[in-house]
RODO-2510 file (C-alpha; in nm, 4 decimals, decimal comma):
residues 280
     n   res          X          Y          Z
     1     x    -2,6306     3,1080    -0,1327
     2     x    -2,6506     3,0926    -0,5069
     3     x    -2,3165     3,2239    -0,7094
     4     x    -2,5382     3,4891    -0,8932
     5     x    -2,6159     3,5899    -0,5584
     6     x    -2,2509     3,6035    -0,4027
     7     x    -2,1493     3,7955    -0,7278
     8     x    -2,3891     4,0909    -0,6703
     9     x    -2,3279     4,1411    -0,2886
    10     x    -1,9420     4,1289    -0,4295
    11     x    -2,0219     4,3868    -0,6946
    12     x    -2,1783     4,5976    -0,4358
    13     x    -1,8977     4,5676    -0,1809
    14     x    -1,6424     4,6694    -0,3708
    15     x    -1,7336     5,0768    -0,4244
    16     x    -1,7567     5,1024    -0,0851
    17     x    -1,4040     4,9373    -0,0544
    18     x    -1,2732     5,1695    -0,2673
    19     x    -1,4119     5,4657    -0,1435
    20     x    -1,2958     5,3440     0,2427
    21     x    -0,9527     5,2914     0,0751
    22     x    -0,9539     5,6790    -0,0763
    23     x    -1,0298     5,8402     0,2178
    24     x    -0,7457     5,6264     0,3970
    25     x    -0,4946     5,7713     0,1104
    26     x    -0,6168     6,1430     0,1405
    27     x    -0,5752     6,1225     0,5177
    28     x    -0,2321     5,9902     0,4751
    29     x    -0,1310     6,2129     0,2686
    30     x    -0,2705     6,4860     0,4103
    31     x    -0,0620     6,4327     0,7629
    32     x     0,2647     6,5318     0,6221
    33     x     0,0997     6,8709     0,4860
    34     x    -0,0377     6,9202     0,8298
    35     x     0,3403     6,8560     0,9798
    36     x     0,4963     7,0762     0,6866
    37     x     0,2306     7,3738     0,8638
    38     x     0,2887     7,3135     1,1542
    39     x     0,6539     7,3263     1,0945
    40     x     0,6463     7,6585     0,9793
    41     x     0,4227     7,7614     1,2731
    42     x     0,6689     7,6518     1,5206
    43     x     1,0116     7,8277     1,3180
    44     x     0,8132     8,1264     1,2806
    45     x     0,7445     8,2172     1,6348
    46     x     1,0497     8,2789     1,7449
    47     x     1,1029     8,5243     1,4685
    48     x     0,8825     8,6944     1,5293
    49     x     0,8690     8,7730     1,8468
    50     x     1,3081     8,8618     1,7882
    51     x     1,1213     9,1019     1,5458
    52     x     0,8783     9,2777     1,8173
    53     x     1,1861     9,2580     2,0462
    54     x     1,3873     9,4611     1,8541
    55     x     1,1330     9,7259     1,7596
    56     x     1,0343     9,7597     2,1315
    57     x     1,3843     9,8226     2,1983
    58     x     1,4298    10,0187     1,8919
    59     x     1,0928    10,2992     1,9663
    60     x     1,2344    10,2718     2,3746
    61     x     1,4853    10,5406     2,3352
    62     x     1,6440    10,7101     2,6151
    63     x     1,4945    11,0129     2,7635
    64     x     1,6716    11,3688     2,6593
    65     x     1,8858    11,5419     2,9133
    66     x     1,9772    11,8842     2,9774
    67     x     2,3111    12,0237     3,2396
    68     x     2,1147    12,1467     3,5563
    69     x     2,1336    12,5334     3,5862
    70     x     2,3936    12,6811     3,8452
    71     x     2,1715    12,8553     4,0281
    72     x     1,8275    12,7643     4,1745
    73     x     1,7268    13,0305     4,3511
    74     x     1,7298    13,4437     4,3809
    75     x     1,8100    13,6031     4,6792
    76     x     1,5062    13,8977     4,8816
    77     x     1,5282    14,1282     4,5788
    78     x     1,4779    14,4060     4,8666
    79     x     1,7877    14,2595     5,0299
    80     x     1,9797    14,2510     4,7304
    81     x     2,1644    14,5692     4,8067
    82     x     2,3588    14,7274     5,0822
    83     x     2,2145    14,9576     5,3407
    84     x     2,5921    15,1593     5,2623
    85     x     2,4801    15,1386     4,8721
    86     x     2,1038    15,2566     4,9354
    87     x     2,1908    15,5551     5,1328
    88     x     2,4572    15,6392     4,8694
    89     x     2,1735    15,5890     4,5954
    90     x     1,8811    15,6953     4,7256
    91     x     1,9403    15,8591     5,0900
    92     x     1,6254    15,9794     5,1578
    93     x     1,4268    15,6166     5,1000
    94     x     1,2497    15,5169     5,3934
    95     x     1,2318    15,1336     5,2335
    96     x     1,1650    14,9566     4,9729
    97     x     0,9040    14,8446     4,7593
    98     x     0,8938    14,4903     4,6337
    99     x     0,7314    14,3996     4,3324
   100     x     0,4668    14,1625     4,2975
   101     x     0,5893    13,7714     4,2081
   102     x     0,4361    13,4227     4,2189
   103     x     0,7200    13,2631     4,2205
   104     x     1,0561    13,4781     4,4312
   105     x     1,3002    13,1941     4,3871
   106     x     1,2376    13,2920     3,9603
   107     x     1,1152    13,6392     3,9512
   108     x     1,1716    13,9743     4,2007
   109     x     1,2105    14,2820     4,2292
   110     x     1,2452    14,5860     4,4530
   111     x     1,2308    14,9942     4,3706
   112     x     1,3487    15,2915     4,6305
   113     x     1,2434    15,6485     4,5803
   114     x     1,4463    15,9124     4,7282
   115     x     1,3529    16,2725     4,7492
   116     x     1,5627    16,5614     4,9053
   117     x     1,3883    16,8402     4,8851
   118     x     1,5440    17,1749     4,9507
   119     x     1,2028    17,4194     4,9229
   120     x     1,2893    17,6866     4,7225
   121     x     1,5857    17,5642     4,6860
   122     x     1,5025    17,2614     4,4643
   123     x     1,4983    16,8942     4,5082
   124     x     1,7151    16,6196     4,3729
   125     x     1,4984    16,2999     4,3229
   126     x     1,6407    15,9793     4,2839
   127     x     1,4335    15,6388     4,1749
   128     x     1,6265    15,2961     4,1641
   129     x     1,5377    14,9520     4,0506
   130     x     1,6715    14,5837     4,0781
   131     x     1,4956    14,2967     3,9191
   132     x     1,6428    13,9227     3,9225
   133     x     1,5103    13,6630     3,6909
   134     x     1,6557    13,3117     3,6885
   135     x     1,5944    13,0175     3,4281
   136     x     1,5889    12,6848     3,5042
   137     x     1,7280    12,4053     3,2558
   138     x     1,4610    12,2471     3,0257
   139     x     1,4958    11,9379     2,8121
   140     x     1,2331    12,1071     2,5350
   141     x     1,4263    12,4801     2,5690
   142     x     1,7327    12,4037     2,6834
   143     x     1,9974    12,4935     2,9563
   144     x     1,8933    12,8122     3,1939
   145     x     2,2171    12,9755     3,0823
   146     x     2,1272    12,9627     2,7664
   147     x     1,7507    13,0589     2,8102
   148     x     1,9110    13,3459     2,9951
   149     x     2,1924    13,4617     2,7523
   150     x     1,8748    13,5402     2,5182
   151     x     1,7005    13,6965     2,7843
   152     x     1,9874    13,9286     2,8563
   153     x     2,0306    13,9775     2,4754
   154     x     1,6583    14,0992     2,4352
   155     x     1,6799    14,3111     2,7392
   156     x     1,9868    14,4944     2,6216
   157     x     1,8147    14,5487     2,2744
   158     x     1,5063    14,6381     2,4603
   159     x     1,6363    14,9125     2,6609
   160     x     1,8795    15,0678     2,3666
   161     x     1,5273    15,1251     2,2150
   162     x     1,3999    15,3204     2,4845
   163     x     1,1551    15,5844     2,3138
   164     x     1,2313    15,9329     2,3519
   165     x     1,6193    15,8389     2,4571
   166     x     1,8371    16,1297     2,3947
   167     x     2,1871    16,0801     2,3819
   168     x     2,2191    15,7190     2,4457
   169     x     2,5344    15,5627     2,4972
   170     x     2,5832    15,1917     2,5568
   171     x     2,9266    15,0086     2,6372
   172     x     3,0236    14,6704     2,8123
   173     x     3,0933    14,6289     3,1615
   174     x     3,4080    14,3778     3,2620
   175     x     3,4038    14,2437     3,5906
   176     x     3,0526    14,1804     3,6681
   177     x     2,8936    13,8063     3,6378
   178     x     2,9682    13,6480     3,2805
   179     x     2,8399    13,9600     3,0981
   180     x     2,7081    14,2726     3,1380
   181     x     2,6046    14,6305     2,9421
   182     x     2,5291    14,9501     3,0741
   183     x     2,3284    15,1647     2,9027
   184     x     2,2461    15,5682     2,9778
   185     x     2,0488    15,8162     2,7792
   186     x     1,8175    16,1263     2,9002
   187     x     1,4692    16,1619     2,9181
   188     x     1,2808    16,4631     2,9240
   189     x     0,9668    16,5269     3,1576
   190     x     0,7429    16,8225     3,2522
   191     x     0,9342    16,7914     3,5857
   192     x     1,2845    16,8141     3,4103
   193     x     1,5286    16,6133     3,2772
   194     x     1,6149    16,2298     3,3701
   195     x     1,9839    16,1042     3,3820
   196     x     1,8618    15,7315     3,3538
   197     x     2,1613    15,4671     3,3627
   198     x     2,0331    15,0851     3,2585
   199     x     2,3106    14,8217     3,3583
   200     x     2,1942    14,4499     3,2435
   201     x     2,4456    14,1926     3,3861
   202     x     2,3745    13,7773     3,3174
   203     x     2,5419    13,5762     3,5505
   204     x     2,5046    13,1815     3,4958
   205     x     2,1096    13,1360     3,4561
   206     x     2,0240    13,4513     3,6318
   207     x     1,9607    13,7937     3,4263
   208     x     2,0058    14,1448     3,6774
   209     x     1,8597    14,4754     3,5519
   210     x     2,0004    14,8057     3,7668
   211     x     1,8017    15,0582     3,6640
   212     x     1,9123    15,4447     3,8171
   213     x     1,8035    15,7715     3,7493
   214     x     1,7927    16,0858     3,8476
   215     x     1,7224    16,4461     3,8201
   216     x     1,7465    16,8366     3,9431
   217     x     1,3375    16,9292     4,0079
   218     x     1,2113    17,2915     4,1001
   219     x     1,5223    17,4386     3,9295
   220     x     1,8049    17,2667     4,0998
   221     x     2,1236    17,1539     3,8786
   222     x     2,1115    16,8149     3,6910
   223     x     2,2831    16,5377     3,8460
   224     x     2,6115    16,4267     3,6658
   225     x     2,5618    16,1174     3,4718
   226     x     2,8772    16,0037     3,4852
   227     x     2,8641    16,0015     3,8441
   228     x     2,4971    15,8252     3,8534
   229     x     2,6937    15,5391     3,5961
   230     x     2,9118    15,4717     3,8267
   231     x     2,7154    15,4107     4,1141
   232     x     2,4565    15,2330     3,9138
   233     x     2,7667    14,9893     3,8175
   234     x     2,8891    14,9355     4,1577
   235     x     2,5239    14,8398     4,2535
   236     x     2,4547    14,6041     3,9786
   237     x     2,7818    14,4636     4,0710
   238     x     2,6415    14,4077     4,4616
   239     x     2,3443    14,2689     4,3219
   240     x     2,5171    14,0048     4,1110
   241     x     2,7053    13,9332     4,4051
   242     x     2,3896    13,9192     4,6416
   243     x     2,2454    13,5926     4,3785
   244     x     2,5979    13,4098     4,4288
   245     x     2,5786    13,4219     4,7757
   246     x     2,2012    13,2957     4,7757
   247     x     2,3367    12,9830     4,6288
   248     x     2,6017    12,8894     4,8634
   249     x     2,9808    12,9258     4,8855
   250     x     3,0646    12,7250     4,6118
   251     x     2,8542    12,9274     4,3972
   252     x     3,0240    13,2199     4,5234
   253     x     3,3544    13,1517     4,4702
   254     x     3,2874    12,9634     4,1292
   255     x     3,2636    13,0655     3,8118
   256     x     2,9676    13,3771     3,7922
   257     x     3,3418    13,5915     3,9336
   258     x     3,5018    13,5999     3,5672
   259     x     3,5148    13,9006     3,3724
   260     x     3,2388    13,9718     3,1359
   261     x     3,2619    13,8837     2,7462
   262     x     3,1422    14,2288     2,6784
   263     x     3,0087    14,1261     2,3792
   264     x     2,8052    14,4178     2,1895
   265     x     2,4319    14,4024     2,1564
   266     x     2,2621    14,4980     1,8348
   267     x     1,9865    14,7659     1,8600
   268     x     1,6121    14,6558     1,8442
   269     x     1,3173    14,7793     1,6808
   270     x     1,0720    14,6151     2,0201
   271     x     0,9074    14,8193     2,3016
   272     x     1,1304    14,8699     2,5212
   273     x     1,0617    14,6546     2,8995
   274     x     0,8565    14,8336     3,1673
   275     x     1,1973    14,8281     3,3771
   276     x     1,3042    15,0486     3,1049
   277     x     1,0707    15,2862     3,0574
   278     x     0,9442    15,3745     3,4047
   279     x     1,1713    15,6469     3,5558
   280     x     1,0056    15,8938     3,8226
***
């Protein structure tokens, strides 16, 4: 092979050298770029995952609670009072009437009507009422006692709003369930006038409303109201009594015995509750 010859393939050979040798030098330098990354990669995985750790643990809060209410369940609202106290009440009821619930460990009721009638002579008429509504604790609402001190708050106010109420008196009760407020006023009817005596009494998570009245029809005397208080008082008192005992001994003996707070109820401008306002 001529030396012209040699020189050309030698002139040839050597871009190609040079461009195998550039790639070489880009690759190599390219491999600690690639570690660098891949460096990073690895520290930051643990990070992050310490990150979504704590968050998850952050959002996973615990769950609100609320005290359980004392009581969890009512006693037969129709049971609620002694045969002694009906026959004192309302002597000539043959039974009585229980109201219509979907639920009797939360809601009942029960309503006697007595009539003695005396002819010519006139009649005395009698009409009583218990109703028993307990609250159970609630971690949106809160603790049944609670729930119920407003219910017995709204009652009161309620029934102090009675329309056509003449007279109206209301004053706290001591001695009955945590608290308790009896209220009496007169109604007037075509058939006469209604001594009606409301006694509201909340005892732990349980709200009692007593409702008595009575009257003198066909022209016999009006019944003394302050004798229809009492009674209505000693009922409601039973009745409180009656929910305690549903509940157990404990619950009897514990803490629904203290004297009421007797603390006043501000009047109302709402309708007052059918228990309220039905009275013959």
């Amino acid at each position: 092979m001529s030396e012209g010859t040699m020189q050309r393939r030698a002139q040839r050979e050597q871009p190609e050298r040079a461009k195998r040798l550039t790639r070489v030098l880009v690759c190599a330098a390219a491999v600690p770029v690639m570690l660098v990354a891949t460096g990073c990669s690895s520290d930051s995985g643990p990070d992050d995952g310490g990150d979504k750790a704590a968050s998850a643990s952050a959002s996973a809060s615990p769950s609100p609670t609320v005290q359980a209410a004392a009581y969890r369940t009512l006693p037969e609202a129709c049971r609620a009072l002694s045969k002694k106290t009906l026959e004192d009440l309302a002597p000539k009821a043959k039974s009585g009437k229980e109201g219509g619930s979907d639920d009797v460990a939360s809601r009942a009721s029960c309503s006697w009507s007595s009539l003695d009638n005396n002819g010519v002579k006139g009649s005395q008429f009698r009409w009583l009422n218990v109703s028993l509504l307990r609250f159970e604790s609630d971690t949106t609402r809160g603790p049944g006692d609670k729930l119920a001190q407003e219910y017995y708050d709204k009652q009161v106010r309620e029934v102090r709003a009675t329309p056509g109420a003449k007279g109206l008196n209301a004053q706290a009760v001591t001695g009955t369930g945590d608290e308790a407020t009896a209220v009496r006023y007169d109604l007037k009817k075509k058939e006469g006038t209604f001594k009606q005596q409301t006694v509201v009494v909340r005892v732990e998570n349980v709200v009692v409303t007593l409702d008595y009245n009575g009257a003198g029809l066909a022209g016999d005397k009006t019944p003394d109201a302050a004798a229809l208080l009492a009674d209505a008082k000693k009922a409601a008192k039973e009745a409180v009594l009656s929910v305690t005992r549903a509940n157990g001994p404990a619950a009897a003996s514990g803490s629904p015995s203290a004297p009421a707070s007797g603390r006043p109820s501000a009047p109302a401008s709402k309708a007052p509750s059918a228990s309220a306002s039905g009275k013959s």
